[in-house]
C-alpha positions as CSV (number, residue, x, y, z in Angstrom):
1,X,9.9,23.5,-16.9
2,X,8.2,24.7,-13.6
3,X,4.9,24.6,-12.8
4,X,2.7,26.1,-9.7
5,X,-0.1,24.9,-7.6
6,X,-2.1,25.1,-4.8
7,X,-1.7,21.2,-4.3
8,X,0.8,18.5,-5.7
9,X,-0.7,15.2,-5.1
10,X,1.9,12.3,-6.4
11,X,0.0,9.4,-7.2
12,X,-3.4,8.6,-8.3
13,X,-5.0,5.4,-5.7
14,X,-8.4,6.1,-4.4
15,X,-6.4,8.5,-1.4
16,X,-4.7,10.8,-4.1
17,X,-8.1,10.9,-6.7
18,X,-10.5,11.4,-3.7
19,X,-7.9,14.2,-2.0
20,X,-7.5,16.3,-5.2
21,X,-11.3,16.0,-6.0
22,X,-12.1,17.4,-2.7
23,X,-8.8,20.0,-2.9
24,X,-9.9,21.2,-6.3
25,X,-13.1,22.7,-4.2
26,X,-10.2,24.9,-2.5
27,X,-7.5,25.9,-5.6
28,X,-5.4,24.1,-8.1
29,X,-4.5,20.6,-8.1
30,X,-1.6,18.6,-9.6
31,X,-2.2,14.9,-10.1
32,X,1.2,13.5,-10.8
33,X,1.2,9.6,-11.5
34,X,4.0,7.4,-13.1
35,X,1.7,5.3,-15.4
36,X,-1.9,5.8,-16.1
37,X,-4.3,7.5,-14.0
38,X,-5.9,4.9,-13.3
39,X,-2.8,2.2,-12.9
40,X,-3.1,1.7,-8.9
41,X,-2.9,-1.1,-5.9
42,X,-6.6,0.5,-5.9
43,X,-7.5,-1.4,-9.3
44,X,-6.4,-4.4,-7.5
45,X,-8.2,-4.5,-4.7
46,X,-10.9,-7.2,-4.8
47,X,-12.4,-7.8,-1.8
48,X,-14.2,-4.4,-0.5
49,X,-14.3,-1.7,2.3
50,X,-15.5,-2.1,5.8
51,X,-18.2,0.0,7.4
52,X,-21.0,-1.2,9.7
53,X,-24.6,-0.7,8.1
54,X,-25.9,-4.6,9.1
55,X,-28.6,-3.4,12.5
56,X,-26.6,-6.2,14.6
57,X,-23.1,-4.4,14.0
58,X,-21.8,-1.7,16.1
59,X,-19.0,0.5,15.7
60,X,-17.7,-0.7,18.9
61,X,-17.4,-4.9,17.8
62,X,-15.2,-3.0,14.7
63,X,-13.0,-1.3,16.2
64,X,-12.7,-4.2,18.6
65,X,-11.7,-6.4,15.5
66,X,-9.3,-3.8,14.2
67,X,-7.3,-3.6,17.4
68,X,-7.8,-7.3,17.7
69,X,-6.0,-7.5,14.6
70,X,-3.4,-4.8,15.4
71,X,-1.9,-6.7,18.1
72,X,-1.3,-4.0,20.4
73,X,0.4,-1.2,18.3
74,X,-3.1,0.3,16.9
75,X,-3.9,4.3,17.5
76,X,-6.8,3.5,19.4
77,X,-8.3,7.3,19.1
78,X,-7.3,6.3,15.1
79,X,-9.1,3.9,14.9
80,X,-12.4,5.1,16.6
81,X,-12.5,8.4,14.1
82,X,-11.8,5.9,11.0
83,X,-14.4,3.4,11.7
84,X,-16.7,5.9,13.3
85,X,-16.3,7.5,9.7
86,X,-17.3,4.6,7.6
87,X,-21.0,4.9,6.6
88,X,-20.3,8.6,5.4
89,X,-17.5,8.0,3.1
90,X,-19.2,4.8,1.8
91,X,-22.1,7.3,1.4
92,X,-20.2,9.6,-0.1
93,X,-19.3,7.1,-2.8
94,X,-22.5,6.1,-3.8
95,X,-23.4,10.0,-4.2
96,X,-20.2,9.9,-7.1
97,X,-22.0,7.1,-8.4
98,X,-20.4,3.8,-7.4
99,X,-22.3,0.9,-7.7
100,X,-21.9,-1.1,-4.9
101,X,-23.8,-4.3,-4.5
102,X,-27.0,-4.4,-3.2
103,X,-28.3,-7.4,-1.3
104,X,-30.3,-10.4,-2.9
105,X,-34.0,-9.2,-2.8
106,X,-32.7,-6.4,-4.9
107,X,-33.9,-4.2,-2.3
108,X,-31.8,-0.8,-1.2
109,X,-29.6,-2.2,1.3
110,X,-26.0,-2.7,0.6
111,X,-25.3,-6.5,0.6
112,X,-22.4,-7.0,3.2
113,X,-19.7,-9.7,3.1
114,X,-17.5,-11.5,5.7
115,X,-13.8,-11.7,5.6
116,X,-11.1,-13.1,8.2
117,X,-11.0,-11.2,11.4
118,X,-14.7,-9.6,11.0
119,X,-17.7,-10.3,13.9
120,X,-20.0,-9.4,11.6
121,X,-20.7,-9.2,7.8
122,X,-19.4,-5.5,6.8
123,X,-17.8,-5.6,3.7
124,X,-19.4,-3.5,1.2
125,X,-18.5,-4.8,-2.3
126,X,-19.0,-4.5,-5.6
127,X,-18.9,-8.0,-6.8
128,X,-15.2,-9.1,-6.6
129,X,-13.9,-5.9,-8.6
130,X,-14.5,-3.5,-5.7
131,X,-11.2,-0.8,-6.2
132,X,-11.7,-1.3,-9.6
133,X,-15.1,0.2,-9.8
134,X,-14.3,2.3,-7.1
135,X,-11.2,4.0,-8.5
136,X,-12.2,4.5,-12.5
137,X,-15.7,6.0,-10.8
138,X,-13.8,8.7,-9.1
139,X,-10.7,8.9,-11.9
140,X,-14.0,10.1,-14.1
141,X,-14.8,12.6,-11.8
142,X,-11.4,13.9,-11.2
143,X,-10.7,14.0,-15.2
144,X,-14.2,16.3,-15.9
145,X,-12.9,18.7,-13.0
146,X,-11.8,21.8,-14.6
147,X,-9.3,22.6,-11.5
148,X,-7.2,19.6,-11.5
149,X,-4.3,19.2,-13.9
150,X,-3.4,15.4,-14.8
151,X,0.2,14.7,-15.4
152,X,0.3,11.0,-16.1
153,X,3.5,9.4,-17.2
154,X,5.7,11.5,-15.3
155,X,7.8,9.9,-12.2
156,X,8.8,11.8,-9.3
157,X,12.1,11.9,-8.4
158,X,12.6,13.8,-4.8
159,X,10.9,16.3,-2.6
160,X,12.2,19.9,-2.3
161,X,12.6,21.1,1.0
162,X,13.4,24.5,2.2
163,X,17.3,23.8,1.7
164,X,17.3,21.8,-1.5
165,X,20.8,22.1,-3.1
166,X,21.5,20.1,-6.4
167,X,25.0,18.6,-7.8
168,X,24.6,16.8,-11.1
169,X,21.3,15.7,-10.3
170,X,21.5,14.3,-7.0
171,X,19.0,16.3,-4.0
172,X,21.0,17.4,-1.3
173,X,18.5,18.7,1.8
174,X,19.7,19.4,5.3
175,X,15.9,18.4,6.0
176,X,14.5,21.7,7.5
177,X,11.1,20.9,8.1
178,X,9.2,22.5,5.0
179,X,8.2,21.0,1.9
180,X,7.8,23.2,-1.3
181,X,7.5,20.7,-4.2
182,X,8.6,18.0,-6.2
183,X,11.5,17.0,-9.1
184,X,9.6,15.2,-11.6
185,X,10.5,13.3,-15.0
186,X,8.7,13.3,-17.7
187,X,9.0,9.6,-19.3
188,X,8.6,10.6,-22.7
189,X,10.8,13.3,-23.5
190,X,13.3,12.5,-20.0
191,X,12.7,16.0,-19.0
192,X,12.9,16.9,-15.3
193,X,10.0,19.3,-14.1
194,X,9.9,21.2,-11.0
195,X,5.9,21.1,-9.4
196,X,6.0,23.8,-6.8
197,X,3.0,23.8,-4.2
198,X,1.7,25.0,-1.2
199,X,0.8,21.4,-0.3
200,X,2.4,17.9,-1.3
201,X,0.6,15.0,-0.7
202,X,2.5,11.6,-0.8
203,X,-0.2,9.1,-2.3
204,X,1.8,6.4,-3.7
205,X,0.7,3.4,-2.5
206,X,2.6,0.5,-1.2
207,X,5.8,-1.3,-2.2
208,X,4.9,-4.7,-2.6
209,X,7.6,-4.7,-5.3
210,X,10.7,-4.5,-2.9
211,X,9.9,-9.0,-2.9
212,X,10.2,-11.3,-5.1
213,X,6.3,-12.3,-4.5
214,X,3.9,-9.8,-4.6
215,X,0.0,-9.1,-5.3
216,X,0.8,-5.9,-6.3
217,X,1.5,-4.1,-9.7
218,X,4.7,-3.2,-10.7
219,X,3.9,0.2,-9.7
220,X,4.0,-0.7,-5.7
221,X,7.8,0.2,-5.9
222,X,7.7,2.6,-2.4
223,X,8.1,6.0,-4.0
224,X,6.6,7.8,-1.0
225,X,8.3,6.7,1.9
226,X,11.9,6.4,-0.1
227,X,11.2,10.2,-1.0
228,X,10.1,11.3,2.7
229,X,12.4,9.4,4.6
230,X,15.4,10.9,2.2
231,X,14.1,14.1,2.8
232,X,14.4,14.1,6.6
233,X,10.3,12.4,7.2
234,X,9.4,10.4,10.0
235,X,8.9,6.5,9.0
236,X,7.6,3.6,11.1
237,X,6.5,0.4,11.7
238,X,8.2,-1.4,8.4
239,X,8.9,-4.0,9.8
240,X,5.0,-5.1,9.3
241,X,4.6,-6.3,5.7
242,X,1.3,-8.2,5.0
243,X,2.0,-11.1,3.0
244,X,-1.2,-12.4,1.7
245,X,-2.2,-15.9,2.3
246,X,-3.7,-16.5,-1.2
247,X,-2.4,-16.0,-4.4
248,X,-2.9,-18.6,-7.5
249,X,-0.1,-20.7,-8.3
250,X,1.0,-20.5,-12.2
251,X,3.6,-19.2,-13.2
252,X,1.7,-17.1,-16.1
253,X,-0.8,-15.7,-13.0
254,X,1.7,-12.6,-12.5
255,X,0.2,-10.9,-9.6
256,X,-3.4,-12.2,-9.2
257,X,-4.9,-12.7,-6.1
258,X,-7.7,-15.0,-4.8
259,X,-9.7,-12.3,-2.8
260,X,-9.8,-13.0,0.8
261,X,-13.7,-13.3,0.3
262,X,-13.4,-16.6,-0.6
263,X,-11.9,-18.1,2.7
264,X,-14.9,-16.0,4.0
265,X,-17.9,-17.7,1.7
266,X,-16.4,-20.6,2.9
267,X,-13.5,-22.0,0.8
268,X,-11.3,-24.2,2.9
269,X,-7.8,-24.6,2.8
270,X,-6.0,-28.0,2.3
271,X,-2.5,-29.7,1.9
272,X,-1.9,-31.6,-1.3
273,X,-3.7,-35.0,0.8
274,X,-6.7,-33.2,0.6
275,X,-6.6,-33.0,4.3
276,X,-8.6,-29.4,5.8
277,X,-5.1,-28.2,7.7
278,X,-6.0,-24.2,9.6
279,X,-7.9,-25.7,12.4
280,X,-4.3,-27.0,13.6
281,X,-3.5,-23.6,13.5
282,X,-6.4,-21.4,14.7
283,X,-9.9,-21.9,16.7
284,X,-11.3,-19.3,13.8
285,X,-9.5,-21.7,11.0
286,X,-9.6,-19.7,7.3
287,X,-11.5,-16.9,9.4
288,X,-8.2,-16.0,11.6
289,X,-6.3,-12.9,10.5
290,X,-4.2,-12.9,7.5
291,X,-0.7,-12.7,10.0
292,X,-2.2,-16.8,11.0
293,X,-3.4,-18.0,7.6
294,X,0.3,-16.9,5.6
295,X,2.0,-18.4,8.5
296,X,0.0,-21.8,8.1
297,X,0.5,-21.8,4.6
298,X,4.0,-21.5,4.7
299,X,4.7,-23.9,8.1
300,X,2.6,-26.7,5.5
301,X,4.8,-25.9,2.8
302,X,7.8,-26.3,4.4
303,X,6.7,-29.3,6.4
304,X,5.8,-31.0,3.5
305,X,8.2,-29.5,1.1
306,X,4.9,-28.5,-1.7
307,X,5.0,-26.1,-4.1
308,X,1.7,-24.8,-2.8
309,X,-1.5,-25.7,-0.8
310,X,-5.2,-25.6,-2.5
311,X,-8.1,-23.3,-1.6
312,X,-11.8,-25.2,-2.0
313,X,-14.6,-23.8,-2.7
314,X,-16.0,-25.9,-5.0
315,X,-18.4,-27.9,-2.5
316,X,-20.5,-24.1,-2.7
317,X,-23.1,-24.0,-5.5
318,X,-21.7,-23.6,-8.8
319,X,-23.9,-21.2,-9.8
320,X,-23.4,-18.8,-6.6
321,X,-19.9,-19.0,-7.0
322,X,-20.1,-17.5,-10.7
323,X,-22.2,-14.6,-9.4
324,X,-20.1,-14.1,-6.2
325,X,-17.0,-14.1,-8.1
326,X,-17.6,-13.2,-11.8
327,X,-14.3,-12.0,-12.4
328,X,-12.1,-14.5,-10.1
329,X,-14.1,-17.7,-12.0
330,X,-13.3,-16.4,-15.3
331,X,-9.7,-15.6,-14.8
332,X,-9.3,-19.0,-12.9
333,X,-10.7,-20.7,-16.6
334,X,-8.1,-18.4,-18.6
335,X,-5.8,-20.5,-16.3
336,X,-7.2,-24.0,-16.8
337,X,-8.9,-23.5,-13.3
338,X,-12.6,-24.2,-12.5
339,X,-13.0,-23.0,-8.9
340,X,-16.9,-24.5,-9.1
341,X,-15.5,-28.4,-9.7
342,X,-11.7,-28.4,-8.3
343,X,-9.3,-26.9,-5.8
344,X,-7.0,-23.4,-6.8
345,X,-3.2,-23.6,-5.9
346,X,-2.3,-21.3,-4.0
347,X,0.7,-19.9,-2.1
348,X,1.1,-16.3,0.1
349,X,2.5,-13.0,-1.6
350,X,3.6,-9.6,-0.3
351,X,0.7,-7.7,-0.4
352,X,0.4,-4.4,2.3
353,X,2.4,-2.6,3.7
354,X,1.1,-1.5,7.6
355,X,3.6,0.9,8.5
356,X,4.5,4.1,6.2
357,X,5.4,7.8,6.3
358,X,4.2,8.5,10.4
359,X,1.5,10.6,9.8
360,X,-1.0,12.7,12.9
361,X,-4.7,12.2,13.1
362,X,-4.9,14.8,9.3
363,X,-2.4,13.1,7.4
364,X,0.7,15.2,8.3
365,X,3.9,14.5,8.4
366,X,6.6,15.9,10.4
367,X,8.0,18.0,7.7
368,X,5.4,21.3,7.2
369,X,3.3,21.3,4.3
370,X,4.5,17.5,3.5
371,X,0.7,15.2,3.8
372,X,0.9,11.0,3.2
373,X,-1.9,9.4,2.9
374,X,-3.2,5.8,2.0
375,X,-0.6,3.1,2.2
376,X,2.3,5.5,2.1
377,X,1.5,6.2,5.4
378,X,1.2,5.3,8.9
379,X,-1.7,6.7,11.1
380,X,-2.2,4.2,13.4
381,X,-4.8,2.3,12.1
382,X,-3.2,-1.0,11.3
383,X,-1.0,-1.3,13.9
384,X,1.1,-4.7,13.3
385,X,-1.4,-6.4,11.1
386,X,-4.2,-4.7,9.1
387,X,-7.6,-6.2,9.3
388,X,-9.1,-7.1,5.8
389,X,-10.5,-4.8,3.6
390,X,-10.1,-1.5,6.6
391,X,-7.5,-0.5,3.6
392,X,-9.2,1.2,1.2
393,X,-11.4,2.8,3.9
394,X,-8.4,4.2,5.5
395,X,-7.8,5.8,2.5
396,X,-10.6,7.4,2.0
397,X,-10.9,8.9,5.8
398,X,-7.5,10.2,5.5
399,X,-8.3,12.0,2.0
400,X,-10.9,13.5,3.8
401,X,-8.9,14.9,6.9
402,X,-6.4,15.7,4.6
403,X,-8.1,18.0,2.6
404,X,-10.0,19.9,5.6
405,X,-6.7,20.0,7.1
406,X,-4.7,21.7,4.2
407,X,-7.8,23.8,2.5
408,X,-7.9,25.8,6.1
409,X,-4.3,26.1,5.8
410,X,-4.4,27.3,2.2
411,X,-5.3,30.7,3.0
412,X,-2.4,31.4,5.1
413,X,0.7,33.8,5.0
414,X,3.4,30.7,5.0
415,X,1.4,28.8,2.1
416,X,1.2,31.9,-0.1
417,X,5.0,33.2,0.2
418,X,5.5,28.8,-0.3
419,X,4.2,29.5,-4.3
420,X,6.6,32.5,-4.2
421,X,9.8,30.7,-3.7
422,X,12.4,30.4,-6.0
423,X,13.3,26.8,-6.1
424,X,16.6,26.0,-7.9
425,X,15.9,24.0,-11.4
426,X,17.0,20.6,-11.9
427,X,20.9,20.2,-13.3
428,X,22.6,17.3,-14.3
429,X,25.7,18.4,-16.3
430,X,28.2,15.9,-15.8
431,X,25.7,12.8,-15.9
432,X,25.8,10.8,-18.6
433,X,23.4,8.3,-20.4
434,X,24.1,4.5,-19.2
435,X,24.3,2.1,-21.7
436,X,24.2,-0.8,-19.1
437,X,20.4,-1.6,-18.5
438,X,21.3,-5.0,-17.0
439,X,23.0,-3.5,-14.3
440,X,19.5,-1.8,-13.4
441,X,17.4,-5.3,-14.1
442,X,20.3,-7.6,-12.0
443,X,19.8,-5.3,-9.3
444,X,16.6,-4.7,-8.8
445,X,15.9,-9.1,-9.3
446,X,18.5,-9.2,-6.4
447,X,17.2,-7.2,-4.2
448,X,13.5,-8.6,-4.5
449,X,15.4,-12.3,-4.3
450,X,17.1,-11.1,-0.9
451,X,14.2,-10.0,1.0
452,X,12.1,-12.7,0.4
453,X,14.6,-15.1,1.4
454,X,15.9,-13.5,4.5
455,X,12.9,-10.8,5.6
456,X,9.6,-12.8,4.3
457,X,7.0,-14.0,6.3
458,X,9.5,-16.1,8.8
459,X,12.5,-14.8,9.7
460,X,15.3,-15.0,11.8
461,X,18.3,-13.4,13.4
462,X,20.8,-14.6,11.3
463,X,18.8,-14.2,8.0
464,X,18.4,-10.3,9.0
465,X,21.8,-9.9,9.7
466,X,22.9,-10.9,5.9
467,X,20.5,-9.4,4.2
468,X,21.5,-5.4,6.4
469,X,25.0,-6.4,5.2
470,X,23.9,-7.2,1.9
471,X,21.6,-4.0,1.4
472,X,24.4,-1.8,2.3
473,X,26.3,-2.8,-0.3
474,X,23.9,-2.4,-3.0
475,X,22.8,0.7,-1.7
476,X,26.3,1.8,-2.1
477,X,26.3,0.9,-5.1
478,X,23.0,2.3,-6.3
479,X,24.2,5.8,-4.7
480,X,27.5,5.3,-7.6
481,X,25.6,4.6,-10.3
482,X,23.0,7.5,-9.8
483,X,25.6,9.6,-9.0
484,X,27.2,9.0,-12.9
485,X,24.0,8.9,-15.2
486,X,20.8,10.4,-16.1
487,X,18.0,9.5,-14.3
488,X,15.3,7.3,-15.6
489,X,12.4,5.8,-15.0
490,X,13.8,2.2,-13.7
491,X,16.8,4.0,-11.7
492,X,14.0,5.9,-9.6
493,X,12.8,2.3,-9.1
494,X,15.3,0.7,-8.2
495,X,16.9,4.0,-5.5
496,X,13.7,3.8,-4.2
497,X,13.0,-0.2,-3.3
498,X,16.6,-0.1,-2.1
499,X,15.7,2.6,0.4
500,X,12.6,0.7,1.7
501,X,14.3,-2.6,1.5
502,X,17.1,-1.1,4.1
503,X,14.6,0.4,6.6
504,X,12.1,-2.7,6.4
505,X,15.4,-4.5,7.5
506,X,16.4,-2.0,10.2
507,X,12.7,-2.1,11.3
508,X,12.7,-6.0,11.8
509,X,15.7,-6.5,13.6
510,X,15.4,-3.5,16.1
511,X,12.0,-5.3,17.2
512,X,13.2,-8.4,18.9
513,X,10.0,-9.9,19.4
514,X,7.4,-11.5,17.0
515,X,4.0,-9.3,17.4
516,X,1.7,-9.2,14.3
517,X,3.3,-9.7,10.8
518,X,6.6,-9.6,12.1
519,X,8.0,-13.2,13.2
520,X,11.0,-14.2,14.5
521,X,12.4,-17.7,15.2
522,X,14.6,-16.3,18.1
523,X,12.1,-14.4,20.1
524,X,8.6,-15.8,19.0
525,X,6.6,-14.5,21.4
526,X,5.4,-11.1,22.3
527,X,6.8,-8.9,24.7
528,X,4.2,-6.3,25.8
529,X,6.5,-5.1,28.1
530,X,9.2,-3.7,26.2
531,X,7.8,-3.8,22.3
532,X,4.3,-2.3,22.6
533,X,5.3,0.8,21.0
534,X,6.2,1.9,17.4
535,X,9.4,1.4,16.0
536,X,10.2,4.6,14.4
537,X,13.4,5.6,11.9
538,X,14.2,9.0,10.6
539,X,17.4,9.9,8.5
């Protein structure tokens, strides 16, 4: 089946939903996401989003922080337009109706927080279920909006560009520099869609998933930047994967993070003697960036040979800690935690990804007509390390640009002959239906297994070099066994963390230095000299 819009937005964060709300002002918008609308790294997000409302904060000390926390490879005109652009989109939020938190006296102001990195307390909140409040206020919005279409449970396969050819259902592109739509599958029935558009926007999140560890959702499989980088996009800086410092430690506790806000209302990290271990690591101790926490944790754990360390902050009063973190306490209890009268063990996670689908100041990519926003993408912002909670704001600026960007291109010539192309349907004759889902499962576990044992938050020479040689040949293999059978929902999966497991690899060892997140035993220091620049791929 085919189907026509003004705008194809895949995936439905906080970038995609706030994008096709303000689109839908403009002409017809596609929301294509693989689960629910509302199943999102956005959902997950706990801490908050930066701005600078406190009187004693200035723009300037946060975008000091930011490119503090960059390390050198931050955009800084980037980062001045996405900081300088705070207050309004935080504004704009409260206009949708979020309900941020408001400070103690129950007066208007927006109570701010503190997290690692910050000068100042700028974290705007909404108790310790920020995204989550955040993303289901907008998904509301976007679901009453009689301009946007929802397509939920349908996966997208590739992007078509202006030379798409198709042999039994693999995308062939000689990666001329237009985009005109997306292959999609429908889970339920398994059939393959073609969403033409004048404008695709890659808003897929992150890809947390590619390791064995992750804060993320199963979702965060890379779908963006595997789909633009086949398809001839720009990608950099993957070598930069955020491993966060502090997730619980159970082995029923899939996924679930303790929020960065706790180090910053003063929980304290300890070894398993009790002994308070980051200020042998950092003058700002459980303030310093998340790069210098992860790497503390992990030099303790190997040091000592633990399972995990503990994160206290049960010397705070009981009571403010259930009304700072209603939703952290209570899951802690489901647990057999009580963060009020013991110690959580923790251990770090992959958690954000900093570099993405290259993207200018608007959110375009290289390829015309082809946007990336949110973590797909890399503006600039993050350089080698993001600075907390500047994540979900960077979303939100870049919807914005996005959407001026492509509704004054809308009314063009080249946009309205793009709806008029033929496009050549999807055809898989030949392919057949595989009967071996382990091979999909074993696959997949390997690949995860591989990259955090050789690319994780230390690495080294030797460990890179086994895990390229090792990627290849699953990749090879990946490419066989797509090649033979009908697509489906875990083989887009697993093509696609393959594809972003190869370039995070390719990424790390060009850049023979350790700047940021990326950390190498045999060159760990930073070389201004010859690595202050991006490391950029393209197929």
């Amino acid at each position: 089946m085919e189907h026509r819009f003004d705008f194809l937005v895949i995936g439905s964060g906080i970038a995609g939903l706030m994008f096709a709300l303000k689109a839908s002002r403009h002409g017809t918008v596609a929301v294509v996401t693989k689960r629910g609308l509302t199943e999102s790294n956005t959902v997950h997000a706990q801490g908050g989003i930066a701005a600078v409302f406190d009187p004693e904060d200035t723009f300037e000390s946060h975008i000091g922080d930011t490119l503090a926390s960059g390390d050198g490879l931050c955009n800084k005109n980037v980062v001045e337009m996405v900081v300088r652009s705070a207050p309004q989109r935080i504004n704009e939020l409260l206009e949708l109706g979020v309900n941020f938190n408001r400070n103690s006296q129950g007066m208007p102001e927006l109570d701010l927080c503190r997290e690692g990195g910050h000068s100042f307390n700028r974290i705007v909140h909404a108790h310790d279920l920020t995204g989550r409040e955040v993303e289901e206020t907008v998904a509301e919005q976007v679901r009453a909006c009689g301009n946007i279409s929802i397509f939920e449970n349908h996966a997208a396969i590739d992007l078509i560009t202006r030379s798409t050819r198709l042999k039994r259902g693999l995308v062939i592109t000689t990666h001329e520099d237009c985009c005109y739509g997306a292959y999609v599958l429908e889970k339920r029935s398994g059939e393959i869609h073609t969403f033409i558009a004048s404008f695709v926007i890659l808003a897929t999140g992150g890809a947390g998933k590619v390791y064995a560890y992750t804060s993320n959702p199963d979702v965060a499989t890379g779908d963006g930047i595997a789909m633009a980088y086949r398809a001839g996009a720009v990608v950099a800086n993957l070598e930069f994967v955020q491993f966060h410092p502090t997730c619980l430690y159970h082995p029923e506790a899939k996924n679930f993070l303790i929020s960065e806000t706790v180090r910053g209302e003063g929980g304290i990290l300890r070894n398993s003697d009790g002994r308070a271990f980051m200020a042998d690591y950092s003058p700002q101790k459980e303030l310093a960036c998340r790069d210098v926490v992860a790497r503390a944790i992990d030099s303790e754990l190997k040091k000592r040979g633990d399972d995990a360390v503990f994160l206290d902050i049960s010397h705070k009063d009981p009571d403010f800690i259930k009304s700072r973190f209603p939703h952290l306490y209570t899951r802690c209890l489901e647990f057999g935690f009580d963060m009020t009268a013991a110690p959580l063990p923790v251990v770090p996670a992959a958690h954000y990804m900093c570099g993405g689908v290259a993207t200018d100041i608007f959110g375009r990519t290289n390829i015309k007509r082809l946007y990336a926003i949110g973590e797909t993408a890399c503006t600039g912002l993050h350089g080698a390390n993001r600075l907390a909670s500047n994540s979900l704001l960077e979303a939100l600026v870049y919807a914005n640009q996005a959407a001026i960007k492509a509704a004054e291109e809308l009314g063009g010539s080249e946009a309205e002959n793009q709806t008029n192309t033929e496009i050549p349907m999807w055809d898989d004759l030949g392919a057949m239906d595989s009967d071996e889902a382990i091979v999909i499962s074993h696959t997949w576990n390997e690949i995860r297994r591989l990259m955090w044992n050789y690319v994780g938050i230390v690495r080294s020479e030797k460990r890179l070099e086994r895990a390229r040689r090792r990627i290849k040949i699953i990749g090879e293999e990946i490419q066989e066994y797509y090649w033979n059978f009908r697509v489906t929902p875990d083989l887009i999966e697993l093509r696609n963390i393959a594809v972003v497991a190869e370039l995070i690899i390719r990424c790390a060892r060009h850049r023979k230095e350790s700047r940021g997140l990326h950390y190498n035993i045999a060159y760990p220091y930073k070389n201004d000299l010859r690595w202050e620049k991006d490391t950029v791929l393209c197929r």
